[in-house]
C-alpha positions in Angstrom: -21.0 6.6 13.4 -19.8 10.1 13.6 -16.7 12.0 14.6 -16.8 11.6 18.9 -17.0 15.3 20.2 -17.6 14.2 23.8 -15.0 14.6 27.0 -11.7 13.5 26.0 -10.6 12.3 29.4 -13.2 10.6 30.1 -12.4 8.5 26.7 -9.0 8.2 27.6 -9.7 6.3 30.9 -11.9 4.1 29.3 -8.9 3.2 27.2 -6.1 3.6 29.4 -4.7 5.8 26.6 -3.7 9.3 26.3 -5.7 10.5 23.8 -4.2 14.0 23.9 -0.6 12.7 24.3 -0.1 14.4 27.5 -1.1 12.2 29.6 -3.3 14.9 31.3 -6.9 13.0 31.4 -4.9 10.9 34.2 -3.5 13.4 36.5 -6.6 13.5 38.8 -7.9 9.8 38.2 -6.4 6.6 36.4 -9.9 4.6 36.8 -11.8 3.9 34.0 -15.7 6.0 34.4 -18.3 5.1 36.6 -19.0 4.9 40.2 -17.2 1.7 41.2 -14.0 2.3 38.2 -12.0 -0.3 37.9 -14.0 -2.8 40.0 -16.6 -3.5 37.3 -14.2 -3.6 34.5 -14.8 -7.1 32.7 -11.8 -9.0 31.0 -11.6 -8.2 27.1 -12.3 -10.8 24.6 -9.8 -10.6 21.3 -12.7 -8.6 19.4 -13.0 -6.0 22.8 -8.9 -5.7 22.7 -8.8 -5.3 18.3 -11.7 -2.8 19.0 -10.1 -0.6 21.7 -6.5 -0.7 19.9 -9.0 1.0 16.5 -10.3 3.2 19.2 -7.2 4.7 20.3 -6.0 5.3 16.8 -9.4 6.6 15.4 -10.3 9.2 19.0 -6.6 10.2 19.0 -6.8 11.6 15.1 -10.2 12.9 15.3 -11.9 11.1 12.5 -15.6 9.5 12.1 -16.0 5.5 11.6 -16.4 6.4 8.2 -13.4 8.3 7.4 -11.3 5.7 9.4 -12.7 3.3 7.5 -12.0 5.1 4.4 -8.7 5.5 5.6 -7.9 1.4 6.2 -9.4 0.5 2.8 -7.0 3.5 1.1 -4.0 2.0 3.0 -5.1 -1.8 2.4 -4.7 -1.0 -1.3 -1.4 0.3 -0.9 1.2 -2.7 -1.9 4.2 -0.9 -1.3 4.2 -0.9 2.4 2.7 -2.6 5.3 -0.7 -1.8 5.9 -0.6 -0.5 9.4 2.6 2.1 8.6 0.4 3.1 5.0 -2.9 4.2 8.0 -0.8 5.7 10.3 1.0 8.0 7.5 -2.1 9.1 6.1 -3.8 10.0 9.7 -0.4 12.3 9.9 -0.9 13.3 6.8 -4.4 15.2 7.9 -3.9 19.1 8.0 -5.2 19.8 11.3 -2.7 16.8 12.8 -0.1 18.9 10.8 -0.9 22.5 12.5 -0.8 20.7 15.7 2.8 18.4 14.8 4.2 21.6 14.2 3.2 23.9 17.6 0.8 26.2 16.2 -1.8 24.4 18.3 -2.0 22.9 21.8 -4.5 20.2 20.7 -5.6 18.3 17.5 -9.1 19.6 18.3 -7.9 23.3 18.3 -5.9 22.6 15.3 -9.4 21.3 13.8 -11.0 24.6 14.3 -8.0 26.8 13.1 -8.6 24.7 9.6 -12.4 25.1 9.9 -12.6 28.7 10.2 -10.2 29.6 7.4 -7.1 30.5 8.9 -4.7 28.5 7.2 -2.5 27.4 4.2 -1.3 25.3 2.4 1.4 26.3 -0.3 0.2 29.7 -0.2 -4.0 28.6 -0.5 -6.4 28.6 1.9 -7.6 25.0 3.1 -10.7 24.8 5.6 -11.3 21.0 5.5 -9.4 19.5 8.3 -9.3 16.3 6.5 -6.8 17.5 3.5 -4.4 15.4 3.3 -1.1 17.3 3.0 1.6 16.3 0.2 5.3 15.9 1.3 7.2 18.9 0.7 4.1 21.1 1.5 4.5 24.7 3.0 1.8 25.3 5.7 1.4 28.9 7.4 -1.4 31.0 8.5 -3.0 33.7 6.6 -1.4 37.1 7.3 -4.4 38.5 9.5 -4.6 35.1 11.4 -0.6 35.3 12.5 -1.0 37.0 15.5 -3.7 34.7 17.0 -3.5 34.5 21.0 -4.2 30.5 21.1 -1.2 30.5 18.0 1.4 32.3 20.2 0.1 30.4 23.1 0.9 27.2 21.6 4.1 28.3 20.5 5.3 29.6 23.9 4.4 26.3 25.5 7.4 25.1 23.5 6.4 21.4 22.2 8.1 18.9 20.7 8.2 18.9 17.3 9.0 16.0 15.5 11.9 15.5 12.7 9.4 14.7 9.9 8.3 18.4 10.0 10.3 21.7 9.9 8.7 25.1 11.8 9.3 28.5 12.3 7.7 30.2 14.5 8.9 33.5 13.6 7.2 33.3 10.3 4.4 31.0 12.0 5.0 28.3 9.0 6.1 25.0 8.7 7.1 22.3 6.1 5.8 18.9 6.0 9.5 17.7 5.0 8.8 13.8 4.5 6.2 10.9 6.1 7.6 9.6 9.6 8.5 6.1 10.0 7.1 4.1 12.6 9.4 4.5 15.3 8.5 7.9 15.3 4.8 7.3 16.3 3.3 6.0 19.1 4.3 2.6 20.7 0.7 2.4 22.9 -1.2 1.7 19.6 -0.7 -2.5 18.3 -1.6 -1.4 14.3 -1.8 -5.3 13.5 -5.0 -5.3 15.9 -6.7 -2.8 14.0 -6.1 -4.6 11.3 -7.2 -7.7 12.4 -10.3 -6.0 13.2 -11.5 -4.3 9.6 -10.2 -8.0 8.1 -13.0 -10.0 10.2 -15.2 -6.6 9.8 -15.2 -5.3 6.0 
């Protein structure tokens, strides 16, 4: 299965999730899609609930099947910490979820295409794969030409929220990946242990 580039809201109320964070996709309508919303909605079997909780997680971070998958079997192997913490960290470990943790992007998806077309850094080198996986104590910035972007400064003026695991300037447009974030400093809507549950039935 491939990365979902369809309408984001229309995900989100599937889910009853914020896939953006912003709770935006509800604003106009809380019912899932369709005609007749919520009215057709069928209760969840445990497989319907472990699968939507994997879908949250995987449409939030903008990965493919097989990259998420990737990612679980990565974090399985990890002995050192719970295996739900060990995913999470590594999907905020992604470059493009770093531009957009640290303001210089109003959306993972626009952080995405920042990476794609060349216009950032890490430690000084140019990284185009969205997917990098950024080491703590990393320096990432924009390439001198691309520091003046409209959509950068846009994102900056909007003022978000950026969290503690990551420094930023936005006077230099740069930021440090300072150390992983622990779990209370992620979201509470995803159940981890369900997506779990789900790749240990499924791989």
């Amino acid at each position: 299965m491939s990365r979902y580039t369809g309408p984001v809201w229309r995900q989100s109320r599937r889910l009853g999730y914020s896939v953006l964070g912003n709770g935006q996709e509800f604003a106009k309508r809380q019912t899932i899609p369709g005609q007749h919303g919520d009215a057709r909605q069928k209760k969840k079997t445990e497989y319907g609930l472990q699968m939507a909780e994997k879908q949250k997680l995987r449409f939030t971070y903008g990965v493919s099947e097989k990259q998420f998958q990737r990612f679980f079997k990565t974090a399985k192997a990890d002995k050192t910490k719970a295996t739900g913490l060990a995913l999470m960290q590594m999907l905020e470990s992604r470059l493009d979820n770093l531009v957009y943790r640290l303001g210089f992007a109003m959306t993972r998806r626009q952080a995405r295409q920042l990476v794609c077309h060349g216009h950032v850094t890490v430690n000084g080198k140019k990284v185009d794969i969205p997917s990098y996986l950024v080491p703590v104590g990393a320096t990432i910035s924009f390439k001198d030409a691309s520091k003046s972007l409209k959509v950068v400064h846009e994102a900056i003026d909007a003022k978000p929220s950026i969290p503690a695991y990551v420094t930023s300037d936005a006077n230099k447009v740069e930021g440090v990946f300072t150390r992983l974030p622990e779990r209370n400093e992620l979201t509470s809507e995803i159940d981890e242990a369900q997506v779990i549950e789900f790749y240990n039935r499924k791989l």
